[in-house]
mmCIF file of the C-alpha atoms, coordinates in Angstrom:
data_MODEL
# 
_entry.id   MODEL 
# 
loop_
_atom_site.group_PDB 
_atom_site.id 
_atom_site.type_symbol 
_atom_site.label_atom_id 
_atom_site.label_alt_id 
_atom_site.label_comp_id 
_atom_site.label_asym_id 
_atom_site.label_entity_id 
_atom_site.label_seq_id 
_atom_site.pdbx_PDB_ins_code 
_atom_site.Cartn_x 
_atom_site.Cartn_y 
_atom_site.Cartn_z 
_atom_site.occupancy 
_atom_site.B_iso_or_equiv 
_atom_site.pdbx_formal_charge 
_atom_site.auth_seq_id 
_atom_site.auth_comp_id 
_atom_site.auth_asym_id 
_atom_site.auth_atom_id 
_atom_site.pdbx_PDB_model_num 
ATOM 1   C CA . UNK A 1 1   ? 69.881 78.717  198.657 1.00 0.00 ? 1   UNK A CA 1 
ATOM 2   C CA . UNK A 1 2   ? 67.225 78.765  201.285 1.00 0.00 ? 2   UNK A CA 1 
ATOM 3   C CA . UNK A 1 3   ? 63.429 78.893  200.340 1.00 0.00 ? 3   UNK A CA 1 
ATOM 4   C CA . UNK A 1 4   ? 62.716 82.276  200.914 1.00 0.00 ? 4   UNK A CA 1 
ATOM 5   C CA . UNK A 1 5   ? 65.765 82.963  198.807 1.00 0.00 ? 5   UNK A CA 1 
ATOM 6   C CA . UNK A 1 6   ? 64.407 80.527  195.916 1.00 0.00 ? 6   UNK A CA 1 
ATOM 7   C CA . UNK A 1 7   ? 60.698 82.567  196.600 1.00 0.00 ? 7   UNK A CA 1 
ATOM 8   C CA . UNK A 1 8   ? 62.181 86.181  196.326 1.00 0.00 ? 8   UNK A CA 1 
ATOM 9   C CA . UNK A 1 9   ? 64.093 85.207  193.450 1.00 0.00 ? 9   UNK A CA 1 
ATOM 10  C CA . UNK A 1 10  ? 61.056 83.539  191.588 1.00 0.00 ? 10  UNK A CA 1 
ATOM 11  C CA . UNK A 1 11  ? 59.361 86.791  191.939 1.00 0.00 ? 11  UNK A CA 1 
ATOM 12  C CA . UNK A 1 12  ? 62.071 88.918  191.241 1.00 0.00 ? 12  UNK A CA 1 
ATOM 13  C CA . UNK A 1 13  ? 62.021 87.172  187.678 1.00 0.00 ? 13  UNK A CA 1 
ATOM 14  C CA . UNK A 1 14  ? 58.395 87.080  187.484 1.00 0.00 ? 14  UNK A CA 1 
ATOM 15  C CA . UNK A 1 15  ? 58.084 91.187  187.424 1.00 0.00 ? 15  UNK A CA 1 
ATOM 16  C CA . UNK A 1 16  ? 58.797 91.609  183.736 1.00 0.00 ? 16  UNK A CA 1 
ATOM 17  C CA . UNK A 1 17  ? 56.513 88.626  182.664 1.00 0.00 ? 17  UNK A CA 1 
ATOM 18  C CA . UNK A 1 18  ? 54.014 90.671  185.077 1.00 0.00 ? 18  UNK A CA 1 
ATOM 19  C CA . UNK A 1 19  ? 54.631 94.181  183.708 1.00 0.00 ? 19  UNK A CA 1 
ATOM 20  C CA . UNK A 1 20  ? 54.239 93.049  180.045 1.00 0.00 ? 20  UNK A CA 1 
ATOM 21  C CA . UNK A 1 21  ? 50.866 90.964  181.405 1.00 0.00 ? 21  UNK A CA 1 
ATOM 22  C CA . UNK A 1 22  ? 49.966 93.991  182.878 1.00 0.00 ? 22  UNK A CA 1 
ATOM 23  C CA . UNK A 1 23  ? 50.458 96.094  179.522 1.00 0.00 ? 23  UNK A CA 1 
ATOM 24  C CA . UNK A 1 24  ? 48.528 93.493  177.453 1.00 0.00 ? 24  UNK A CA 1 
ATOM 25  C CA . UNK A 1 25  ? 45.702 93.854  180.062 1.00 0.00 ? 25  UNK A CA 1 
ATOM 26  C CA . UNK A 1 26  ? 45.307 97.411  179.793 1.00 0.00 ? 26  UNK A CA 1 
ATOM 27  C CA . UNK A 1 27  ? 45.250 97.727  175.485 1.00 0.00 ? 27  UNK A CA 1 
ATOM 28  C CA . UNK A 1 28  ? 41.932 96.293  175.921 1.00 0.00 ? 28  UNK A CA 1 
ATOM 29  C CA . UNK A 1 29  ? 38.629 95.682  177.348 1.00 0.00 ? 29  UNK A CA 1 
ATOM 30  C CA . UNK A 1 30  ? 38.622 92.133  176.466 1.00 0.00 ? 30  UNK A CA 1 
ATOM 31  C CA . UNK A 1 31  ? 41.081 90.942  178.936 1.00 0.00 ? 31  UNK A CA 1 
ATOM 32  C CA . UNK A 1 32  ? 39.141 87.887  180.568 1.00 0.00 ? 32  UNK A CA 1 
ATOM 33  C CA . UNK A 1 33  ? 39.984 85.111  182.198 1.00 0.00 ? 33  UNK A CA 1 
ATOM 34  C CA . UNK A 1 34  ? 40.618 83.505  179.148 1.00 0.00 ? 34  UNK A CA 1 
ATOM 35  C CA . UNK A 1 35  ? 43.804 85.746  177.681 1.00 0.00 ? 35  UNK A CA 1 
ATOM 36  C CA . UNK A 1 36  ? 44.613 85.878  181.330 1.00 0.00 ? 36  UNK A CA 1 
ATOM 37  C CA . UNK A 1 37  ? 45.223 82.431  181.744 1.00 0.00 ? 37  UNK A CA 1 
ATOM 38  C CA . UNK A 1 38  ? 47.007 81.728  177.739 1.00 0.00 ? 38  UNK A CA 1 
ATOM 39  C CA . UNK A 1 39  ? 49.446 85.023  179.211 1.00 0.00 ? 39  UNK A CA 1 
ATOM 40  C CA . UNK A 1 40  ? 49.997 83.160  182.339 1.00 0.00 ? 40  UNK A CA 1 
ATOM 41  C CA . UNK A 1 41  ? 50.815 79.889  180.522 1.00 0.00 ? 41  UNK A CA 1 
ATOM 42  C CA . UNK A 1 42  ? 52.813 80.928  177.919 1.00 0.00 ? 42  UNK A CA 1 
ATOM 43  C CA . UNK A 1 43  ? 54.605 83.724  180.265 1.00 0.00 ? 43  UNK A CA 1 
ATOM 44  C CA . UNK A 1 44  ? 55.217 80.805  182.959 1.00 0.00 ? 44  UNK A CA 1 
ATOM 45  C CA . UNK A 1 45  ? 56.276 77.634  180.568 1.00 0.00 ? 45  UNK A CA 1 
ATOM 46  C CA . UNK A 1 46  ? 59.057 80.243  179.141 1.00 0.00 ? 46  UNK A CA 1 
ATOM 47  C CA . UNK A 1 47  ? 60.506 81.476  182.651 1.00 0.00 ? 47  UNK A CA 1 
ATOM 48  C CA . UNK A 1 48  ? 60.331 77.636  183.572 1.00 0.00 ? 48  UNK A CA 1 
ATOM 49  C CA . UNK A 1 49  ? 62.693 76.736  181.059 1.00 0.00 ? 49  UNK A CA 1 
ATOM 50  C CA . UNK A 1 50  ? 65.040 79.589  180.407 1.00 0.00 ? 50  UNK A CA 1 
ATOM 51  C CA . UNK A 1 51  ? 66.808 79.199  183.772 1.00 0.00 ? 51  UNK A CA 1 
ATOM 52  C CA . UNK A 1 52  ? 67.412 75.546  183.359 1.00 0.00 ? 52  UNK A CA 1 
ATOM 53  C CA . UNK A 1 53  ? 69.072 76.573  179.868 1.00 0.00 ? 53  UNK A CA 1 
ATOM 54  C CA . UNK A 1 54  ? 71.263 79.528  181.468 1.00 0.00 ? 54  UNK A CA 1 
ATOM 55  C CA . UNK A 1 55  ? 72.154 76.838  184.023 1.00 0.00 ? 55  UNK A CA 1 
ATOM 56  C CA . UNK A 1 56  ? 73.341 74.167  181.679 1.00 0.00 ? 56  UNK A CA 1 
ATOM 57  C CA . UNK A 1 57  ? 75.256 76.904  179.703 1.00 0.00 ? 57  UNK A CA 1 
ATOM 58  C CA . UNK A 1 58  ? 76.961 77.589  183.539 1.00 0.00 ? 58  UNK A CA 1 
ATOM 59  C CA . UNK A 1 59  ? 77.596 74.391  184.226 1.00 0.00 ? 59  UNK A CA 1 
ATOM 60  C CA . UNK A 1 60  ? 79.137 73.826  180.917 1.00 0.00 ? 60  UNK A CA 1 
ATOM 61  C CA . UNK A 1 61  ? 82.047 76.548  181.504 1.00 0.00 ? 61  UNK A CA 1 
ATOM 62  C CA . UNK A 1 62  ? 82.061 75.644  185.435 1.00 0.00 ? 62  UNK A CA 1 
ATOM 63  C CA . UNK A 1 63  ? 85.101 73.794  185.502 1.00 0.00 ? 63  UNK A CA 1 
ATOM 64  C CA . UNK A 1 64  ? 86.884 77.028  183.413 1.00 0.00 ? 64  UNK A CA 1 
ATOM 65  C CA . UNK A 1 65  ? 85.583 79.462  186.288 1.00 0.00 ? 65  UNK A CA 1 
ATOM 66  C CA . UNK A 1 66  ? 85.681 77.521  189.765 1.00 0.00 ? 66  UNK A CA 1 
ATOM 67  C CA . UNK A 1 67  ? 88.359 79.852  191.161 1.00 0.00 ? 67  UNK A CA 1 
ATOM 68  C CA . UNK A 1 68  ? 86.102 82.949  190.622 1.00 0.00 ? 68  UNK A CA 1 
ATOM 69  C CA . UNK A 1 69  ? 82.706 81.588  190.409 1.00 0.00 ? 69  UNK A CA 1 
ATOM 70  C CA . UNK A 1 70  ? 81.176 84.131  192.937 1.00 0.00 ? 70  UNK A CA 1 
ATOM 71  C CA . UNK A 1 71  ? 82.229 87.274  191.010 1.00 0.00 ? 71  UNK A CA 1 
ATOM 72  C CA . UNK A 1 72  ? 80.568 86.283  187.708 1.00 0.00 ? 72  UNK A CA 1 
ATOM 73  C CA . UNK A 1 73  ? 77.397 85.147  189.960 1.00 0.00 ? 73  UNK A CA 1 
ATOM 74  C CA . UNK A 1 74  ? 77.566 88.943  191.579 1.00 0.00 ? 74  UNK A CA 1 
ATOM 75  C CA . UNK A 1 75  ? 78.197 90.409  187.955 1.00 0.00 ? 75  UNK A CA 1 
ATOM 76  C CA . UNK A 1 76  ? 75.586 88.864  186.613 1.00 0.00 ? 76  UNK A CA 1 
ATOM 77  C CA . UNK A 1 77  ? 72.929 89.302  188.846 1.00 0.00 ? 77  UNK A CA 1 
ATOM 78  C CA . UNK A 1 78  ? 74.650 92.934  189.259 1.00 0.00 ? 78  UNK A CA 1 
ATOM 79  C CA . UNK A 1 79  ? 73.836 93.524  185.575 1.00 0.00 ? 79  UNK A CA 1 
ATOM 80  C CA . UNK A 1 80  ? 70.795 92.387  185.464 1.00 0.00 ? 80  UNK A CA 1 
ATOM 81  C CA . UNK A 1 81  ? 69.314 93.974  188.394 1.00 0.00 ? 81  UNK A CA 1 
ATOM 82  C CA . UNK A 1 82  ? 71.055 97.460  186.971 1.00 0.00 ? 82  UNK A CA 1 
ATOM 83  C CA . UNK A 1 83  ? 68.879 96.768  183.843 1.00 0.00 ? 83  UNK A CA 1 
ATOM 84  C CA . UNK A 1 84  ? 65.627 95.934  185.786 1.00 0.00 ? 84  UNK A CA 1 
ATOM 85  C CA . UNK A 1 85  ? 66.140 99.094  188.299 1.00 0.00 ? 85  UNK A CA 1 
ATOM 86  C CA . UNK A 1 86  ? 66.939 101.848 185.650 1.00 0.00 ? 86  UNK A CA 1 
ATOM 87  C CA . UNK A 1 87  ? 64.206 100.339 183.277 1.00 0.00 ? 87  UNK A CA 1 
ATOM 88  C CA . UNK A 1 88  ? 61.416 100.590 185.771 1.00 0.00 ? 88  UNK A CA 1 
ATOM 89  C CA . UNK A 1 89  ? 62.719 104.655 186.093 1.00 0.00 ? 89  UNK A CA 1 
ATOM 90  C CA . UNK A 1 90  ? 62.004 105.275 182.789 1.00 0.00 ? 90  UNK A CA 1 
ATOM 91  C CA . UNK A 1 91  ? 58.714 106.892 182.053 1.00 0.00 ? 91  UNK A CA 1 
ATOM 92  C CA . UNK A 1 92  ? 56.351 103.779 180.834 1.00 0.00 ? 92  UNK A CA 1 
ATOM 93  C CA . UNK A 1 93  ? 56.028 103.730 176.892 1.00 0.00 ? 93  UNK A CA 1 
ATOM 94  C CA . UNK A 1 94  ? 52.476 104.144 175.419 1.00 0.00 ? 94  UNK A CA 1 
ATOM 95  C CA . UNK A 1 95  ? 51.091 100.794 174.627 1.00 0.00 ? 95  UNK A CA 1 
ATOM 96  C CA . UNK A 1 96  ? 50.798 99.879  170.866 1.00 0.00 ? 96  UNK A CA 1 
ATOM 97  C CA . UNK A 1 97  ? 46.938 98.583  170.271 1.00 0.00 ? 97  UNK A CA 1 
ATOM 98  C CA . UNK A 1 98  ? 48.129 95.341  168.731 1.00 0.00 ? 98  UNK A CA 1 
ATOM 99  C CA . UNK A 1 99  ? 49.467 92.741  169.834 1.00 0.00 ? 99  UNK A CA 1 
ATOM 100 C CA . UNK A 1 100 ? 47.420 90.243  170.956 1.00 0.00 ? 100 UNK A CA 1 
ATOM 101 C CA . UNK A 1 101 ? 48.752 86.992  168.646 1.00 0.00 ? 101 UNK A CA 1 
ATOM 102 C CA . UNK A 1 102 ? 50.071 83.942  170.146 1.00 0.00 ? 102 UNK A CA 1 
ATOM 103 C CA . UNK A 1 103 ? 53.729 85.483  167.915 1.00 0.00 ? 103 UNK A CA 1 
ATOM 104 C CA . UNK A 1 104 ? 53.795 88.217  169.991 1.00 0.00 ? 104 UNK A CA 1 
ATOM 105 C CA . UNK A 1 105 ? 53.039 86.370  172.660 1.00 0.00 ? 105 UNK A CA 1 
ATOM 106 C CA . UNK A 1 106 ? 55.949 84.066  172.596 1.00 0.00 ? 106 UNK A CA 1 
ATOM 107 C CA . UNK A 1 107 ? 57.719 86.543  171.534 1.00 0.00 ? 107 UNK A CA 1 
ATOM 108 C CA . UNK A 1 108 ? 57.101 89.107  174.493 1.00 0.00 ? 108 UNK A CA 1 
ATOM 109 C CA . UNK A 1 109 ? 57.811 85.726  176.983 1.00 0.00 ? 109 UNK A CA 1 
ATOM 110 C CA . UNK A 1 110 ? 60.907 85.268  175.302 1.00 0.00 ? 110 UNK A CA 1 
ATOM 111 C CA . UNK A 1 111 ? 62.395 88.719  175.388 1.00 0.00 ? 111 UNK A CA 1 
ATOM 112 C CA . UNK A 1 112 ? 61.404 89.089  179.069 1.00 0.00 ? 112 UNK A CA 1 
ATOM 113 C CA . UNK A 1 113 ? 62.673 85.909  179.926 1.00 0.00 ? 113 UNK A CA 1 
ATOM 114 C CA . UNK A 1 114 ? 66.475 86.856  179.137 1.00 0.00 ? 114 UNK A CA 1 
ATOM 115 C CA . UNK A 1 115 ? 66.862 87.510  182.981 1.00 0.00 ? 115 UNK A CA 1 
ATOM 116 C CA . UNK A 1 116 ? 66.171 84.299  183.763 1.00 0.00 ? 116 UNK A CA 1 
ATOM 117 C CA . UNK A 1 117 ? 68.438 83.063  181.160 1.00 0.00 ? 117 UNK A CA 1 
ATOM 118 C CA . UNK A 1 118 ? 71.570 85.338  182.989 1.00 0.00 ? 118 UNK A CA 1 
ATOM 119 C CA . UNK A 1 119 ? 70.334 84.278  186.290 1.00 0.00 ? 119 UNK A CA 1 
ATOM 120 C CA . UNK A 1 120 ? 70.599 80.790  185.605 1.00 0.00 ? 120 UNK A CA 1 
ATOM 121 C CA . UNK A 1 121 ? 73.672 80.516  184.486 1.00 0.00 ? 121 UNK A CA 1 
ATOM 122 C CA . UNK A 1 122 ? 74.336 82.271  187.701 1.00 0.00 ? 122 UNK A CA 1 
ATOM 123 C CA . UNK A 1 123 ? 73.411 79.928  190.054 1.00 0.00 ? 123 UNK A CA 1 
ATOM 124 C CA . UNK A 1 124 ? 75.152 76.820  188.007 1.00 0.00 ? 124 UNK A CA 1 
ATOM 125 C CA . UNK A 1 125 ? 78.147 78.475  189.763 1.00 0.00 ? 125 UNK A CA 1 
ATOM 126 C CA . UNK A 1 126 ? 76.486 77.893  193.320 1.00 0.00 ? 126 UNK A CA 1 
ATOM 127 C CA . UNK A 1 127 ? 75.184 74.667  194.488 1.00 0.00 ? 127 UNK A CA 1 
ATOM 128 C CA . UNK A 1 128 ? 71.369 75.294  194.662 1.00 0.00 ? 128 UNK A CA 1 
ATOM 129 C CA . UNK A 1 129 ? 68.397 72.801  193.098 1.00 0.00 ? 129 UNK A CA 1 
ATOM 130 C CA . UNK A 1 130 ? 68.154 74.615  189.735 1.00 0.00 ? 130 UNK A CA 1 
ATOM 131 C CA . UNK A 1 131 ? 64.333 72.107  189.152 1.00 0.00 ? 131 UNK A CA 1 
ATOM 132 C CA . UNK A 1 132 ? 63.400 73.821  192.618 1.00 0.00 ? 132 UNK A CA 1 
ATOM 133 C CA . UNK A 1 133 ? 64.053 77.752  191.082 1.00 0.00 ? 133 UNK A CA 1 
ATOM 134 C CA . UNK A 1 134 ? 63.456 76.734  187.557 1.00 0.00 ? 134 UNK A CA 1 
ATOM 135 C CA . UNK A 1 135 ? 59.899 75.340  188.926 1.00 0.00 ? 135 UNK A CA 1 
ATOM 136 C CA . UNK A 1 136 ? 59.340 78.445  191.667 1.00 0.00 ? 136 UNK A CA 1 
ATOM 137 C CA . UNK A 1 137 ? 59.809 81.117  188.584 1.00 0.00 ? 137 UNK A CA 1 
ATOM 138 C CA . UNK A 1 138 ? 57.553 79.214  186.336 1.00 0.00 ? 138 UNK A CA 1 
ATOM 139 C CA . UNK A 1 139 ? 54.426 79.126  188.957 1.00 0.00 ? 139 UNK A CA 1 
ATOM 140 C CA . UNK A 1 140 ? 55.566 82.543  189.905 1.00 0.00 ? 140 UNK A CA 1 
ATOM 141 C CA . UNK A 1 141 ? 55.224 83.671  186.525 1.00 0.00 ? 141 UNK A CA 1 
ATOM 142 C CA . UNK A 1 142 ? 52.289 81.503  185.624 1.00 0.00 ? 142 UNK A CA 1 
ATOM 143 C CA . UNK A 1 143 ? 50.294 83.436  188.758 1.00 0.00 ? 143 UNK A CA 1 
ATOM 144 C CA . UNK A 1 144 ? 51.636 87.271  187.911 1.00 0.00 ? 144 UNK A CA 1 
ATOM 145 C CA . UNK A 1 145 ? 51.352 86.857  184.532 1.00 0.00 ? 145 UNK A CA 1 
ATOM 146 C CA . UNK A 1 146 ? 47.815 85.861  184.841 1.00 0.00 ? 146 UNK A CA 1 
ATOM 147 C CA . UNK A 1 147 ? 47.207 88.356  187.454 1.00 0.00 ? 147 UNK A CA 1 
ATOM 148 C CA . UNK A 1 148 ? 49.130 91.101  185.729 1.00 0.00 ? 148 UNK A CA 1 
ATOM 149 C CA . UNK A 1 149 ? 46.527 90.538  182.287 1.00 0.00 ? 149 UNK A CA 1 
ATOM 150 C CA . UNK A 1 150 ? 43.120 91.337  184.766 1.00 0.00 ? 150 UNK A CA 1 
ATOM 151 C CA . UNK A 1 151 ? 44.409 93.922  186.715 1.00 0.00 ? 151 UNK A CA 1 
ATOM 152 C CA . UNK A 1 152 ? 46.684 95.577  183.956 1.00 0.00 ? 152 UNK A CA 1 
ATOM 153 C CA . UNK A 1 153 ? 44.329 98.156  182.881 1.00 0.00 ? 153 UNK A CA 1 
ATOM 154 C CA . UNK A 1 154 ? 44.100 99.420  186.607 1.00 0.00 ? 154 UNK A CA 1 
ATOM 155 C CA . UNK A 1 155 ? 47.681 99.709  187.978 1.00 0.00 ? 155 UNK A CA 1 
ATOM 156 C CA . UNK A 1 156 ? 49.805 99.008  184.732 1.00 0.00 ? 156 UNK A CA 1 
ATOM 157 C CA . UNK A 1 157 ? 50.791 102.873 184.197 1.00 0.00 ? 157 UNK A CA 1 
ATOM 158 C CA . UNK A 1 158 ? 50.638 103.115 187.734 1.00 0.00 ? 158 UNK A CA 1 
ATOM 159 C CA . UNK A 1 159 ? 53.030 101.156 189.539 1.00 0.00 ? 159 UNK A CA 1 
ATOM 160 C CA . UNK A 1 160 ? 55.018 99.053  186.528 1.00 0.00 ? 160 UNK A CA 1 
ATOM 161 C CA . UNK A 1 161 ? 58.233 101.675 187.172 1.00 0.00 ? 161 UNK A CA 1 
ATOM 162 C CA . UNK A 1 162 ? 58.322 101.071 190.682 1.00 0.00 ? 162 UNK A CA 1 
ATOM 163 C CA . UNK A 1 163 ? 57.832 97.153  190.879 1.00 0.00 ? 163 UNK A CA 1 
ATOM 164 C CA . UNK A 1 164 ? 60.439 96.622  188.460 1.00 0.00 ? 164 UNK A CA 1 
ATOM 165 C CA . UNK A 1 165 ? 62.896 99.105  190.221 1.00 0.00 ? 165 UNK A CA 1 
ATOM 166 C CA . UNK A 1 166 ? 62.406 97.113  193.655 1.00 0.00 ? 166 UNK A CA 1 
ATOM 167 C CA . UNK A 1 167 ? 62.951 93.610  191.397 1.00 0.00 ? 167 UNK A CA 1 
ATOM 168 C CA . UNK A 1 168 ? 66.295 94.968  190.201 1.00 0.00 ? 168 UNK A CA 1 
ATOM 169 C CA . UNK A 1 169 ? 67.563 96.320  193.525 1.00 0.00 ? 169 UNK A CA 1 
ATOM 170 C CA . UNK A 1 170 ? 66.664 92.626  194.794 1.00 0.00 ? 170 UNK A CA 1 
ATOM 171 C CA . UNK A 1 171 ? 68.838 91.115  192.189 1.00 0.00 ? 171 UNK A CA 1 
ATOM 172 C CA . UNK A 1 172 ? 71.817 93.441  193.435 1.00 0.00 ? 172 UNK A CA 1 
ATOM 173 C CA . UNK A 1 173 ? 70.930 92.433  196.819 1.00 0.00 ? 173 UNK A CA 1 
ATOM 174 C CA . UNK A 1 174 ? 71.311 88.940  196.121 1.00 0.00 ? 174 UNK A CA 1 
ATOM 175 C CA . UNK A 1 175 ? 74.402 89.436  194.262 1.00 0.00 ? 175 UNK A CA 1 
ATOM 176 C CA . UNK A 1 176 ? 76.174 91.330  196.883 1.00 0.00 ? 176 UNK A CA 1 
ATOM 177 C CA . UNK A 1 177 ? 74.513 88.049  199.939 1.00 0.00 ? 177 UNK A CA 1 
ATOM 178 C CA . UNK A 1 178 ? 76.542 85.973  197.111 1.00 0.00 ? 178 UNK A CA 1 
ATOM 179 C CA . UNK A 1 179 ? 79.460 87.436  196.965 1.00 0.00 ? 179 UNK A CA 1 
ATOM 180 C CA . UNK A 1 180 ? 79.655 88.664  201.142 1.00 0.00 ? 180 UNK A CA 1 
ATOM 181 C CA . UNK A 1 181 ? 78.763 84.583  201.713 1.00 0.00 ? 181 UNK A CA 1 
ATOM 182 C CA . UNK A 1 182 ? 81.999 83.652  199.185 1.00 0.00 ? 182 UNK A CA 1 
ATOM 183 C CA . UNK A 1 183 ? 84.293 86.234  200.486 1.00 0.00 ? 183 UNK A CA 1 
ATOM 184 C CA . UNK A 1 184 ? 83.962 85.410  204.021 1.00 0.00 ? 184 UNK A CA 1 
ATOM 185 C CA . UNK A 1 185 ? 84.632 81.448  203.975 1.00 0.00 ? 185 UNK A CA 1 
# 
């Protein structure tokens, strides 16, 4: 997996950490620096780790799956980029006004870190430096995240829909460059 593969990946996983930064930014006037940065953190620490866990999951059923890697690799990121793309059509919900606790925190990095979960255990089935991705998503994260919190009140309702749409159809790209790259060797 080449860099700019690892990059567009790392951001690809990074726009649902971003879109819920970008909700908690707009429920309130008080989004500083400082819930900006605890967002960013927490957001980032959680992608970090959940592709390293999908990956040792993969690598655990590898030897079951050699023959066929490639197709679970394309369904994967196939179903997961289906998700992201008709999820960012979806008219955006209205925001609830609370939520601001470190337990919803953790608990909104969790539930948009399943992605990275699936993806991971994706790319157990390719060779690729899962520290590299796992490290490129978390600093991806860490940065939109952070980003998404100040600017949220400004473009959250705005452009959420659309950035997650283009995320998913990125995922299906890469999951058809997967399975084209396996299919013609």
């Amino acid at each position: 997996m080449t860099g700019f593969a690892i990059g567009l990946l790392a951001v690809t996983l990074s726009l649902d950490a971003f879109l819920a930064s970008l909700g908690r930014g707009a429920r309130g006037q008080s989004a500083g620096i400082g819930l900006a940065l605890r967002t960013g953190a927490v957001f980032g620490a959680v992608e970090a780790v959940t592709p390293l866990i999908g990956w040792g999951l993969g690598v655990a059923a590898l030897s079951h799956v050699a023959s066929f890697d490639h197709w679970i690799a394309f369904g994967l990121l196939m179903a997961v980029g289906l998700r992201m793309a008709l999820h960012g059509l979806k008219p955006p919900a209205p925001s609830p006004s609370a939520g601001r606790g470190t337990a919803v925190l953790l608990a909104t990095a969790i539930g948009t870190s399943v992605d990275a979960l699936a993806v991971g255990a994706s790319l157990a089935l390719l060779e690729v430096n899962i520290v590299a991705v796992a490290l490129a998503v978390g600093i991806s994260t860490l940065i939109l995240s952070t980003a998404g919190v100040l600017t949220g009140k400004y473009l959250g309702q705005r452009f959420g829909g659309w950035a997650e749409l283009l995320g998913g159809l990125v995922l299906i790209g890469l999951g058809f460059a997967i399975l084209a790259e396996h299919l013609s060797v």
